[in-house]
C-alpha positions in Angstrom: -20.7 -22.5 -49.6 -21.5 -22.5 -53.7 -24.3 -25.3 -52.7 -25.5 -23.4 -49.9 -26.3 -20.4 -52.2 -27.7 -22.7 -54.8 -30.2 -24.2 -52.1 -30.8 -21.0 -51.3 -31.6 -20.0 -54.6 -34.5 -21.7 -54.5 -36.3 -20.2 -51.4 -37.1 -23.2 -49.5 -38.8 -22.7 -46.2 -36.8 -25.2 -43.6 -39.4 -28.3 -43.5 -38.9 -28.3 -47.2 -35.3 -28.3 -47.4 -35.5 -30.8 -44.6 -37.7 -32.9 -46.7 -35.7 -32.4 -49.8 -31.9 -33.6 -47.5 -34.1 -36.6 -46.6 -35.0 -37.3 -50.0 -31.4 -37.2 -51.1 -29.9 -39.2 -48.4 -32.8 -41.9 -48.7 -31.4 -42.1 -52.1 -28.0 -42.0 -51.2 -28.7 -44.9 -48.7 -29.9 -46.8 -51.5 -26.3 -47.3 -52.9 -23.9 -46.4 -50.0 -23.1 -47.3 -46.4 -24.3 -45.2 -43.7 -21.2 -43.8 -42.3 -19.2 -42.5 -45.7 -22.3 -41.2 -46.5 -22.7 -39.0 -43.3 -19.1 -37.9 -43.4 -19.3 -36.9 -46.9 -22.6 -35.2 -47.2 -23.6 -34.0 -43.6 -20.7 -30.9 -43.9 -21.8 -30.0 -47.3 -25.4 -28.8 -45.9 -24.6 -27.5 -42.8 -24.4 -24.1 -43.5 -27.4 -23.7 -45.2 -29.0 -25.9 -42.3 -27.9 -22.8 -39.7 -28.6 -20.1 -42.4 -32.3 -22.1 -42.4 -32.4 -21.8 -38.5 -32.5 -26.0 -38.3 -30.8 -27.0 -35.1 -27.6 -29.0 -36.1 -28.6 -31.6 -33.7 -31.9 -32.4 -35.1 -30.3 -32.0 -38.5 -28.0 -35.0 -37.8 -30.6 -36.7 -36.0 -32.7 -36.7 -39.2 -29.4 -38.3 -41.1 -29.1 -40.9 -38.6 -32.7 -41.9 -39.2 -32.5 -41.4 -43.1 -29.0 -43.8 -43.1 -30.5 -46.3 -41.1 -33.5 -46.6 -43.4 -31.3 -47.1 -46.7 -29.2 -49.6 -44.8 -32.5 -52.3 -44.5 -34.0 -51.3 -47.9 -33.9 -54.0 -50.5 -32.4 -54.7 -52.9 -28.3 -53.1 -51.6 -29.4 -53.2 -47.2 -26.3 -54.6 -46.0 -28.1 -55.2 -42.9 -30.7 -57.9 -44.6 -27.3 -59.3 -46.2 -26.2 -59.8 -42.1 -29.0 -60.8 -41.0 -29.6 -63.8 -43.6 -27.3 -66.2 -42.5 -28.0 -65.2 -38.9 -31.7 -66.2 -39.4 -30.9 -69.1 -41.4 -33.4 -68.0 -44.0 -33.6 -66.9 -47.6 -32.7 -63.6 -48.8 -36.0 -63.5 -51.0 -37.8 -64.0 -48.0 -35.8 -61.8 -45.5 -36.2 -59.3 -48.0 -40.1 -59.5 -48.1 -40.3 -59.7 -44.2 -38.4 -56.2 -44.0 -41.1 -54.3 -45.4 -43.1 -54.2 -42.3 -39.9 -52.4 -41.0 -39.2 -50.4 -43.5 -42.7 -48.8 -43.4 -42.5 -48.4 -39.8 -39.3 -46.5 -40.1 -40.2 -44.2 -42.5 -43.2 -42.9 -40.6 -41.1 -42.5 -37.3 -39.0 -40.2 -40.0 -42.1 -38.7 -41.3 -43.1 -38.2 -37.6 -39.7 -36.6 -36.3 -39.7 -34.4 -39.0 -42.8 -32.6 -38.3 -42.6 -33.0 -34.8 -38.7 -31.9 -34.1 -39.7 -31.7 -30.2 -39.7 -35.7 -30.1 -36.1 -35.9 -31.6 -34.9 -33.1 -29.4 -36.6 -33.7 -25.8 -33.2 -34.9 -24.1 -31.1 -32.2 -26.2 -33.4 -29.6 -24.6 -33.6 -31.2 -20.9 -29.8 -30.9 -21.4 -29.4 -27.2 -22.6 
């Protein structure tokens, strides 16, 4: 509840505070595994993600994205680490091929984020 307030505090409108999670858990993703990372931090932002009016669906949605982008990017990716000795090539050059991938990821994030209908089309159909 504390870090609610403090986000709070700062009077972020929702795509803002979406922008800033994203941020963090890119980061995050950086150094941790995509599951920890989810359990530990999703809870913590939750609250100010319904105080924001952010549906918790798309919220988690976004996370799912965000994780799966920091487990390709060079240089901690576990994924490029799998995928290596499955390809039987270097990591150098793994590492360098997984840019084209990256990118593309990213703007799908940048994309569902501004367009929260695309993420939430089945949820909807559903409700």
């Amino acid at each position: 509840q504390m870090i609610g307030d403090w986000v709070l505090s700062f009077h972020l409108g929702p795509l803002a505070f979406l922008l800033a999670v994203e941020v963090l858990l890119l980061a995050m993703g950086f150094l941790f595994s995509s599951i920890p990372m989810i359990i530990i931090v999703l809870p913590i932002f939750l609250p100010t993600v319904k105080e924001l009016g952010i549906d918790p669906v798309f919220y988690g949605c976004l996370a799912v994205i965000c994780t799966a982008i920091g487990e390709i990017t060079p240089p901690m990716g576990p994924q490029l680490w799998f995928a290596a000795p499955i390809c039987k090539e270097k990591m150098g050059k793994i590492m360098k091929e997984s840019w084209v991938f990256l990118g593309a990821m990213v703007l799908a994030l940048l994309v569902v984020t501004f367009v929260p209908d695309i993420a939430m089309f089945l949820v909807n159909l559903f409700r």
